[in-house]
N, C-alpha and C positions, 0 to 999 in steps of 0.2 A: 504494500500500500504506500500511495508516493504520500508526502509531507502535505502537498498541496489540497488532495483531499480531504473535503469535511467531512468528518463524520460527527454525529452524536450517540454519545454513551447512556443506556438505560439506566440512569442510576436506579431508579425505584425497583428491578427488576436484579440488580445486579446488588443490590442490597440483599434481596430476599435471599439468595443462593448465598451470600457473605455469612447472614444472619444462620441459614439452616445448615451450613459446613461448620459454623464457630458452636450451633446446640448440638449439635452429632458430635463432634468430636469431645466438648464436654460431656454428654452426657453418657456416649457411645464407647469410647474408644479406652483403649488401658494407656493411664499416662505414661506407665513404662518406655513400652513400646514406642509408644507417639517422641519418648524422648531419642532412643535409639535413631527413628527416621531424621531425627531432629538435628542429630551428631552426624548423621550423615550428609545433609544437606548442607554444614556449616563443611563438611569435608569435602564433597564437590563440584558446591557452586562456590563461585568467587563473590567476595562482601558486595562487590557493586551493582552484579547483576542478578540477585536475590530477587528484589524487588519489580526486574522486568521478567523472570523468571514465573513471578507469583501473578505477574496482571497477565503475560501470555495462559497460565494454568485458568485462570479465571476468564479468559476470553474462550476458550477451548469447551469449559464447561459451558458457557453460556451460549453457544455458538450450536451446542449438540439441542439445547432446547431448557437447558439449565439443568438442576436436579431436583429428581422427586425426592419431593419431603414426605416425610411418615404426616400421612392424613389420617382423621377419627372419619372414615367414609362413607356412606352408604349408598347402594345405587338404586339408581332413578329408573322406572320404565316408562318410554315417551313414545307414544303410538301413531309417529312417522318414520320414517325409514328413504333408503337408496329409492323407493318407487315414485316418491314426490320429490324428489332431486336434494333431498335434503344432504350437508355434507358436515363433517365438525365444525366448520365458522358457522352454519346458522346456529346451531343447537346454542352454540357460546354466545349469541348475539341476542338470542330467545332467552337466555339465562340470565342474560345482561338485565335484558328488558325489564325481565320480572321482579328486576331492583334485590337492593341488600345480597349480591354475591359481586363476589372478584374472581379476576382471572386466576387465583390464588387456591379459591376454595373448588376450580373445576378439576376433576383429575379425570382418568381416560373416557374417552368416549365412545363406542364401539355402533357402528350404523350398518342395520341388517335390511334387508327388503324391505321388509313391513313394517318395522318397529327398530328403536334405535335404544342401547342403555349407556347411562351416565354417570360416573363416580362425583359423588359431589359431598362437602362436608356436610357431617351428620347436624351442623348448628342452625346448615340457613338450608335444609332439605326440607322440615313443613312448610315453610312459608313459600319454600319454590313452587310445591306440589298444590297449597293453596293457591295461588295465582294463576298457576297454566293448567292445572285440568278442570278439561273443558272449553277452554279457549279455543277462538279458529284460526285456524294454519295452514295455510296453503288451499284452502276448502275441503280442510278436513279440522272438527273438532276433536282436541289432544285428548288424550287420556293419560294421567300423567300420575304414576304411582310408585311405590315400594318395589322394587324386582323382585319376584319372587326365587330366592336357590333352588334349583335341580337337584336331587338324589343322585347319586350313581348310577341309581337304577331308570329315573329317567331319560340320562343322557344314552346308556346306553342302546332302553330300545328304540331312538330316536334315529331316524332312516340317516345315510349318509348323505349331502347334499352331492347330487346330479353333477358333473363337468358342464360346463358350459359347450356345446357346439361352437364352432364355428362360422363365421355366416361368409357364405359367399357371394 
């Protein structure tokens, strides 16, 4: 990247990944250890380049999409899918809507044909599910609930999905 290039820095984004690497390794990690990596880094890297050493590690993370933090999660089932072109930035944008969430509290999203489900914290999940089911969507009203878990025993007798043809 030349000099002359602007760029800007997400701080607020690049905070959160700051913040959840500085609770994990507090909370996570054996200090021991974390000291050993510590002796080592004072033995490899050189004093000056420590510090561009530690903003490239943290452009790298944030670049991959940042890191997931341990969420209190629970997921969502929301009753559109791939068939109404829905794709992850709407669901996120319908979440937005529904007010009282951040991009913070979404965690994976996964969109099937019919119906899409969505990790989201367990703190602003009533209020999500109060707002959007029922709502209309694309000219379909949502239905918008608690996912129900699969036994083992459902998944398995659960047919396997078909390959798609090919169209010629």
């Amino acid at each position: 990247m030349s000099s002359q290039e602007p760029f800007d820095l997400d701080l607020p984004n690049l905070k959160i990944i700051v913040d959840e690497l500085t609770r994990r390794m507090r909370e996570d990690e054996d200090p021991a250890e974390l000291g050993e990596y510590r002796k080592a880094f004072k033995r490899l890297v050189p004093l000056f380049m420590r510090s561009y050493l530690a903003g490239y590690l943290l452009r790298q993370i944030a670049a991959k999409g940042g890191i997931r933090r341990k969420m209190a999660t629970t997921t969502l089932f929301v009753s559109i899918g791939k068939n109404r072109r829905v794709y992850p930035r709407d669901l996120v944008q319908l979440l937005f809507a529904a007010g009282q969430v951040s991009k913070a509290d979404i965690g994976d999203i996964k969109i099937l044909d019919n119906y899409s489900f969505v990790e989201i914290e367990e703190h602003v999940a009533s209020a999500v599910i109060g707002r959007l089911d029922g709502i209309q969507y694309r000219g379909r009203h949502l239905t918008v609930n608690y996912a129900k878990k699969r036994t083992p025993e459902e998944r398995a007798s659960e047919p396997l999905e078909e390959p798609v043809e090919a169209m010629n």
